[in-house]
C-alpha positions in Angstrom: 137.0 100.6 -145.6 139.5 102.3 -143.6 138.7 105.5 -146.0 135.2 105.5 -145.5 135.6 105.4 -141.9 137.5 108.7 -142.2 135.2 110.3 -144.3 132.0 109.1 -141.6 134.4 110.8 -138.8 135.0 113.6 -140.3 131.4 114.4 -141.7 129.7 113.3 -138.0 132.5 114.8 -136.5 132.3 111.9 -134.0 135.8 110.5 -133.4 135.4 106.7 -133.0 138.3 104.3 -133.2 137.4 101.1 -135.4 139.4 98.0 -134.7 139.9 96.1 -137.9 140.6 92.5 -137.9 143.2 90.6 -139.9 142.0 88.4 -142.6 143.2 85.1 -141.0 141.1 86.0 -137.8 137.9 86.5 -139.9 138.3 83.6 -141.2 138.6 81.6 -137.7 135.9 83.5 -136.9 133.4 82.5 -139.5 134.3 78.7 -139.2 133.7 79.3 -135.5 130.3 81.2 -136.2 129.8 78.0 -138.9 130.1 75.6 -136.5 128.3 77.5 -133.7 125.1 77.9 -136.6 124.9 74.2 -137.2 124.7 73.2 -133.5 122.4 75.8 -132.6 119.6 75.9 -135.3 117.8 78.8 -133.8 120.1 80.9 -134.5 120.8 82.9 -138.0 124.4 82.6 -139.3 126.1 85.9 -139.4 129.1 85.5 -140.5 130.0 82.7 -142.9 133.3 81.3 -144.5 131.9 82.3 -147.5 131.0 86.3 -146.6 134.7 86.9 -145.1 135.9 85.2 -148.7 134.2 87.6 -150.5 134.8 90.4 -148.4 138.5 89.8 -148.3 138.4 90.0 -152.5 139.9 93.1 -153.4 137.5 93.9 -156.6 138.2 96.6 -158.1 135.4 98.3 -160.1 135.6 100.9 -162.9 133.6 103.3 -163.8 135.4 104.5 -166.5 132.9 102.6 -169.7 129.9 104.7 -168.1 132.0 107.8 -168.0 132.6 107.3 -171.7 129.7 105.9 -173.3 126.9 107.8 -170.7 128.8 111.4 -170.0 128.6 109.8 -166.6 130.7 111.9 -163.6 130.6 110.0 -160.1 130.3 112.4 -156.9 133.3 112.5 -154.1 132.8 110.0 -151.6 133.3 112.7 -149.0 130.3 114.6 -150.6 128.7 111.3 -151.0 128.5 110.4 -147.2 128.1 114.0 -145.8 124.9 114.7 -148.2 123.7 111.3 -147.1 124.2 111.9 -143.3 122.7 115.1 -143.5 119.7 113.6 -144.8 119.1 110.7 -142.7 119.6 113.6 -140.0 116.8 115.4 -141.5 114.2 112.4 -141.5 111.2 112.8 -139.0 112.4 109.1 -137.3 116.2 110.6 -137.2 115.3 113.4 -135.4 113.8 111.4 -132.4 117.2 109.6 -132.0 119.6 112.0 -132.4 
């Protein structure tokens, strides 16, 4: 996360400091948000036990059978998130917020 932070910063060229939150506080959090949800019914859960589980799972995800099998060749990440910036930039409803 902490990499594609860097790459949104320095593509935007908006410096923004993101706090990140330790593991054990996300999960006090979502028990918290849990609790909170089955009290208040009205509400939508955001953030459950189960979502900071899965986000704290440090899968890691090859590419390298595609790359074989399907001449496949992943772009940079950097090149990744500039082109797509650029383009949500250049959509007609961007343009009115930026």
């Amino acid at each position: 996360m902490r990499k594609i932070f860097y790459y949104l910063e320095k593509a935007t060229g908006k410096n923004t400091k993101i706090k990140f939150i330790s593991p054990s506080n996300s999960y006090i959090i979502s028990y918290l948000t849990f609790f909170y949800y089955l009290t208040n019914t009205k509400k939508n859960l955001s953030l459950s036990p189960y979502s900071v589980y899965t986000l704290n799972r440090f899968y890691k995800f090859s590419h390298k059978k595609a790359q074989k099998e399907l001449n496949y060749n992943p772009r940079p990440l950097y090149e990744a998130i500039k082109d797509t910036i650029s383009w949500i930039k250049n959509q007609p409803s961007a343009k009115q917020k930026v």
